[in-house]
The first five atom37 places (N, CA, C, CB, O) and aatype in JSON, in Angstrom:
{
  "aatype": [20, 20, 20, 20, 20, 20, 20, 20, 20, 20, 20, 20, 20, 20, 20, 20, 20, 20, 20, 20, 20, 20, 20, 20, 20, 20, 20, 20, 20, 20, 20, 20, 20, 20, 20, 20, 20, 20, 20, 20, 20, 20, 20, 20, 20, 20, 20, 20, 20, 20, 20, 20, 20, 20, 20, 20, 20, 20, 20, 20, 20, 20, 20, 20, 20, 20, 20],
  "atom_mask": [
    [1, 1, 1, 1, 1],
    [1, 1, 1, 1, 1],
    [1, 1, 1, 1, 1],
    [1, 1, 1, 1, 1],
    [1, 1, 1, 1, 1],
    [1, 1, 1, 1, 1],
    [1, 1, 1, 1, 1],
    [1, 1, 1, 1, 1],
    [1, 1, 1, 1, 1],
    [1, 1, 1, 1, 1],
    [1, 1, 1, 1, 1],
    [1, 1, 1, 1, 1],
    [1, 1, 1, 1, 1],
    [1, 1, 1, 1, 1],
    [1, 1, 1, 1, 1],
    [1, 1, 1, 1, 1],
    [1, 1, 1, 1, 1],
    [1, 1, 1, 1, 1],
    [1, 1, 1, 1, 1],
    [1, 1, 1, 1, 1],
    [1, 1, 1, 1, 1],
    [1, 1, 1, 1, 1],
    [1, 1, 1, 1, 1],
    [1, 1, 1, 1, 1],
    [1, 1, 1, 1, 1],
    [1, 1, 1, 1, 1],
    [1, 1, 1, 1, 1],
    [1, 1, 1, 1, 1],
    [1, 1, 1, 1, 1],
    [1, 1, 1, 1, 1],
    [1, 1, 1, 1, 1],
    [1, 1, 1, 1, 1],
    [1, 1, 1, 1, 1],
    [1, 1, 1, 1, 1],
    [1, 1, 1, 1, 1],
    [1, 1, 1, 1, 1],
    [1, 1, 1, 1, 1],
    [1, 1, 1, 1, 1],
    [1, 1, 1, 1, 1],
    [1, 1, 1, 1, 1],
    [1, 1, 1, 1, 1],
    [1, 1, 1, 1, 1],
    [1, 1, 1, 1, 1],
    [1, 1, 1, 1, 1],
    [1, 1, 1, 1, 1],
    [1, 1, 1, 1, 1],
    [1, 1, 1, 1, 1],
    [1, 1, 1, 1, 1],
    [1, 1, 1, 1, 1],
    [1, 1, 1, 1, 1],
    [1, 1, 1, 1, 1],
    [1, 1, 1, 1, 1],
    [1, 1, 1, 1, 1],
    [1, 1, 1, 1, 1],
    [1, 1, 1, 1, 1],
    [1, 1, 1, 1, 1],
    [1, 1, 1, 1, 1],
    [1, 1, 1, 1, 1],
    [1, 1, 1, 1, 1],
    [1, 1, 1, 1, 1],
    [1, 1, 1, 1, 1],
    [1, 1, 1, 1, 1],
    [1, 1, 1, 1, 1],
    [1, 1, 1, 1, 1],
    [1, 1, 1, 1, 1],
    [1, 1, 1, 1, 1],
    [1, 1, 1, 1, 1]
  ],
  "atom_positions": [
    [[0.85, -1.17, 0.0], [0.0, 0.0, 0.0], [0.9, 1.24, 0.0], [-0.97, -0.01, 1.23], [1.94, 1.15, 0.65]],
    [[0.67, 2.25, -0.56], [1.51, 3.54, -1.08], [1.37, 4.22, -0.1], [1.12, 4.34, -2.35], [2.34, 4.96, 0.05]],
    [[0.38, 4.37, 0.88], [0.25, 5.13, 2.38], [0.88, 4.79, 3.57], [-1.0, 5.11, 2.83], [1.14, 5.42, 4.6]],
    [[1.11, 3.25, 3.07], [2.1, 2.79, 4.57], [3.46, 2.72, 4.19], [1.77, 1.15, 5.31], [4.37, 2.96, 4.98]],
    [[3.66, 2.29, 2.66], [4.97, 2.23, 2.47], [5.73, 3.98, 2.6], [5.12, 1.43, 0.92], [6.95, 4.0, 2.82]],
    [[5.04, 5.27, 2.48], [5.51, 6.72, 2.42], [5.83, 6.39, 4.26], [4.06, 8.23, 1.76], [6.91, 6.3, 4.86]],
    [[4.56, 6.29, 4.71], [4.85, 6.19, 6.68], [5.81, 5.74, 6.78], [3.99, 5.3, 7.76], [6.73, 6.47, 7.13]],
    [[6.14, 4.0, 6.47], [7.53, 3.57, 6.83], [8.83, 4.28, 6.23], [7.61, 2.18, 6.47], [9.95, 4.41, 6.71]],
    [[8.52, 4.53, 5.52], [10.06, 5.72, 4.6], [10.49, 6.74, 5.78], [9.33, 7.14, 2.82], [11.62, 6.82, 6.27]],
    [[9.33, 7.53, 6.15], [9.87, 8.7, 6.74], [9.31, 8.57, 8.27], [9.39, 10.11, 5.91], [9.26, 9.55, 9.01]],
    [[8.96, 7.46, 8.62], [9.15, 6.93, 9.99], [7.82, 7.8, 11.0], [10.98, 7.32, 10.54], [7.8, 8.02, 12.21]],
    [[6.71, 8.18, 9.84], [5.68, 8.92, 10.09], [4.66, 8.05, 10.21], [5.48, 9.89, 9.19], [4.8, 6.91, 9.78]],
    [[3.0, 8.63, 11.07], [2.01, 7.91, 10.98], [1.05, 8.52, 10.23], [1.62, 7.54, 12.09], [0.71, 9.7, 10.33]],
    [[0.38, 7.32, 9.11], [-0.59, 8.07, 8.07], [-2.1, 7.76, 8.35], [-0.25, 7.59, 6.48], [-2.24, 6.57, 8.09]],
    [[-3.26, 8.27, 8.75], [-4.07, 7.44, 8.97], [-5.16, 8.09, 7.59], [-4.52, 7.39, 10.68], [-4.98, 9.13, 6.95]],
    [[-6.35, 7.02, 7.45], [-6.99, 7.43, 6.42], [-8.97, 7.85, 6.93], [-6.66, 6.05, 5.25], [-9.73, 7.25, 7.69]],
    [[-9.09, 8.64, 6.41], [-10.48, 8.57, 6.75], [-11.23, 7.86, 6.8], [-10.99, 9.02, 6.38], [-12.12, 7.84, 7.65]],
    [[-11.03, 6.8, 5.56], [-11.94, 5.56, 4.8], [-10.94, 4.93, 4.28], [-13.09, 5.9, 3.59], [-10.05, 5.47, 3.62]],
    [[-11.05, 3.25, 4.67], [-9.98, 2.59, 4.23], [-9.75, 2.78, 2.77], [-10.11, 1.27, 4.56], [-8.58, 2.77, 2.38]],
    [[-10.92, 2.98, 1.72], [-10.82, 2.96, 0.06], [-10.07, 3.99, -0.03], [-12.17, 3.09, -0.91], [-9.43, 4.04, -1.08]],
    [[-9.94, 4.72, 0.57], [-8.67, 5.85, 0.17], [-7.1, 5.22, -0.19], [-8.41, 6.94, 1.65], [-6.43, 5.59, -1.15]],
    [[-6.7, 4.23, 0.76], [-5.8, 3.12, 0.66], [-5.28, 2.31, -0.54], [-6.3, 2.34, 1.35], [-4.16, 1.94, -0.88]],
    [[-6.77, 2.13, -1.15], [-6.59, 1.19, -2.15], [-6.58, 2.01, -3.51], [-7.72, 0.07, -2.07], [-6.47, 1.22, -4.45]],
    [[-6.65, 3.36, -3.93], [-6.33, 4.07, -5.1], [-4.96, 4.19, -5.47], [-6.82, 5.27, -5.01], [-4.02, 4.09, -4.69]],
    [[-4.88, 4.44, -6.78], [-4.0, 3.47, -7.49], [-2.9, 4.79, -7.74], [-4.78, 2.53, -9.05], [-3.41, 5.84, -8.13]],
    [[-1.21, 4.75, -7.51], [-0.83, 5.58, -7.71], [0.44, 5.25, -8.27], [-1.0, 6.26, -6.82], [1.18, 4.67, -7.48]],
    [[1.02, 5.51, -9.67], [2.8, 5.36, -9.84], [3.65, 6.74, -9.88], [3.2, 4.58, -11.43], [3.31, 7.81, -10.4]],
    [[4.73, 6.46, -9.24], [5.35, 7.61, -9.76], [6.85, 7.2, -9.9], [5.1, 8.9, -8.83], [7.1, 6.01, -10.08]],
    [[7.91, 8.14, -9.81], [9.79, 7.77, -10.21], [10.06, 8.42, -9.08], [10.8, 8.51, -11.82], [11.25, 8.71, -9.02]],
    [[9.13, 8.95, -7.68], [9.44, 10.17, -6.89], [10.85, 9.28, -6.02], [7.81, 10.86, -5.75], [10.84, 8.05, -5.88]],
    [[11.73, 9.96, -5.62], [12.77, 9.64, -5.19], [12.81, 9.89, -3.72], [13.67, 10.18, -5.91], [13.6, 10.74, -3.3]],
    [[12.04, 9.25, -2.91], [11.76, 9.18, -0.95], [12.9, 10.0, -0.13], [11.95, 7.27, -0.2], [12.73, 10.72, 0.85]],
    [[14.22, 9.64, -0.85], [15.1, 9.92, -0.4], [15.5, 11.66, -0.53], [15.86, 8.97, -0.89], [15.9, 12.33, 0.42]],
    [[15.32, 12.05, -1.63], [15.51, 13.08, -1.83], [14.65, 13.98, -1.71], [15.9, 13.08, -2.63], [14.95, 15.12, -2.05]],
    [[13.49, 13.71, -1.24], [11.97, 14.88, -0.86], [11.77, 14.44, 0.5], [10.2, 14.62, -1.91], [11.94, 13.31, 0.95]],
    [[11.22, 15.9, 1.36], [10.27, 15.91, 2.17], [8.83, 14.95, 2.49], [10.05, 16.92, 1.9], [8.04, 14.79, 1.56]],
    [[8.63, 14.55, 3.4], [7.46, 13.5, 3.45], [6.24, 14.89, 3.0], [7.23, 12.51, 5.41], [5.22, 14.49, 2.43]],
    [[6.31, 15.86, 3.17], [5.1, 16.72, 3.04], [5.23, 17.23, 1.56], [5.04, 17.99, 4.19], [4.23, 17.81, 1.13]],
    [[6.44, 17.1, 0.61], [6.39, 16.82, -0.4], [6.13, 15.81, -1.34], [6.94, 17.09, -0.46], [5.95, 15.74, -2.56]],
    [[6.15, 14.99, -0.33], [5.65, 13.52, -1.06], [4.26, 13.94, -1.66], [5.41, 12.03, 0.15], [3.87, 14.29, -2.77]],
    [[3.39, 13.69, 0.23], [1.98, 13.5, 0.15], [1.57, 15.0, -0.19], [1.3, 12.83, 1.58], [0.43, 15.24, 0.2]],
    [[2.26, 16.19, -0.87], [1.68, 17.05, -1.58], [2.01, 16.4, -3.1], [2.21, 18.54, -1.21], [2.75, 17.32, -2.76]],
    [[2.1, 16.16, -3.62], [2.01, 15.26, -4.84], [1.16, 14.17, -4.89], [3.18, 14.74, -5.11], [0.51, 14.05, -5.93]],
    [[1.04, 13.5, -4.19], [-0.22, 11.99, -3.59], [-1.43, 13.12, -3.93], [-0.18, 11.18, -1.17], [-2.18, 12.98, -4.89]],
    [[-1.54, 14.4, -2.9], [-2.84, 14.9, -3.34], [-3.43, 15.21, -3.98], [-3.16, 15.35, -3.19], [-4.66, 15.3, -4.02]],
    [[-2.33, 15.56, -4.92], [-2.81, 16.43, -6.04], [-3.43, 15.64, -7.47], [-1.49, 17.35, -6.45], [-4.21, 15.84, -8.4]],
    [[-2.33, 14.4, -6.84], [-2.5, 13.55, -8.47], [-3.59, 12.79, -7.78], [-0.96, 12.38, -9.3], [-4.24, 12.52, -8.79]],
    [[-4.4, 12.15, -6.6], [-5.3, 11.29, -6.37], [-6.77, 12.36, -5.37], [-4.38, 9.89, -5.47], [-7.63, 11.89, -4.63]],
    [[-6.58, 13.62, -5.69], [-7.57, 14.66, -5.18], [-7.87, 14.42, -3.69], [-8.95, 14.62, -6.02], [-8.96, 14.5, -3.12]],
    [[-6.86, 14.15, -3.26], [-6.67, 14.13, -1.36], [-6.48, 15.09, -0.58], [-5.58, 13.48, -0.81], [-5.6, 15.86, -0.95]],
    [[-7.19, 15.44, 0.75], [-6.7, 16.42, 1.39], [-6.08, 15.41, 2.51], [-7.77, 17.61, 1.78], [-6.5, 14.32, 2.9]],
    [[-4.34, 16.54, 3.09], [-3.93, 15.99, 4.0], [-3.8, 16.83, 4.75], [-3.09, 15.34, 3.88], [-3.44, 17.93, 4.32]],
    [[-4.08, 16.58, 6.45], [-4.03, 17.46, 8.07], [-2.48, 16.78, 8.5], [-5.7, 16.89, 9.58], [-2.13, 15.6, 8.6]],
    [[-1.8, 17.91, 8.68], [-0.85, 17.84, 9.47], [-1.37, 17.67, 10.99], [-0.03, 18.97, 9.22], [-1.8, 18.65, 11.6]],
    [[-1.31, 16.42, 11.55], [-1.58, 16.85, 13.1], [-0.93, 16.7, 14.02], [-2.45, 16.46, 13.61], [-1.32, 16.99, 15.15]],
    [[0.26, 16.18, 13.73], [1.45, 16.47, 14.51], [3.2, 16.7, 13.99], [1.38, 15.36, 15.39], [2.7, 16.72, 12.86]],
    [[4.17, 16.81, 13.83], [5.46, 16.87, 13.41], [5.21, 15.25, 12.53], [6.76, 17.04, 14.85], [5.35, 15.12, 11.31]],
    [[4.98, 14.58, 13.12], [5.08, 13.0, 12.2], [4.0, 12.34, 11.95], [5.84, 11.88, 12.84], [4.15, 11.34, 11.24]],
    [[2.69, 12.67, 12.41], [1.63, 12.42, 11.52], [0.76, 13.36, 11.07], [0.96, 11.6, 11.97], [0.75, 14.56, 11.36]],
    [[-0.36, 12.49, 9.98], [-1.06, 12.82, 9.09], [-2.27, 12.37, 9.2], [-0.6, 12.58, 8.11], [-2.4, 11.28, 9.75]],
    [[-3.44, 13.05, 8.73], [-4.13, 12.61, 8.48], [-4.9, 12.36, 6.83], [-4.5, 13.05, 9.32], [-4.67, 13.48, 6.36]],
    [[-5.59, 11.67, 5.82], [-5.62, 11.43, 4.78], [-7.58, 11.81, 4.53], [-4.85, 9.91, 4.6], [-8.24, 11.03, 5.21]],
    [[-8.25, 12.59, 3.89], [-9.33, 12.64, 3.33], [-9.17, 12.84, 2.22], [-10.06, 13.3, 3.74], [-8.23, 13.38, 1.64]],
    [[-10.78, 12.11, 1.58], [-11.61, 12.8, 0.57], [-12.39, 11.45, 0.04], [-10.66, 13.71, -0.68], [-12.51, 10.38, 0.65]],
    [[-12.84, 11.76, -1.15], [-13.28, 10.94, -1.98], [-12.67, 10.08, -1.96], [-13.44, 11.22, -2.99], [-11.48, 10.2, -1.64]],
    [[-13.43, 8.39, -2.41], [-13.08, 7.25, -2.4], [-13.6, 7.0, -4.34], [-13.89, 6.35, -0.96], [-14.61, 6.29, -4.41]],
    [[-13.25, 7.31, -5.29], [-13.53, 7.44, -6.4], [-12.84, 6.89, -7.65], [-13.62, 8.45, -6.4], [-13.3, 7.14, -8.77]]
  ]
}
């Protein structure tokens, strides 16, 4: 899953509103290593129409449409 594998990268917690948020389908070449986790999942949003809550230094929270 692309939401737990970003969490385990940057040692963050992602949670989702609705599990089907989980299961939308995403590729990219993005390089983990070389971006920000809040650059990640600002790209996740944009390309899968997600909003994400910062609610603490290392987690997240994940809404929107399940579509």
């Amino acid at each position: 899953m692309v939401i737990e594998d970003i969490g385990n990268a940057y040692n963050s917690t992602i949670t989702l509103e609705n599990p089907c948020l989980g299961a939308k389908s995403f590729s990219s070449t993005l390089d983990l290593q070389s971006k920000s986790i809040d650059e990640v999942l600002m790209v996740l949003s944009s390309a899968l129409n997600l909003n994400i809550k910062t609610l603490t230094k290392d987690t997240y929270h994940i809404f929107g449409e399940c579509k």
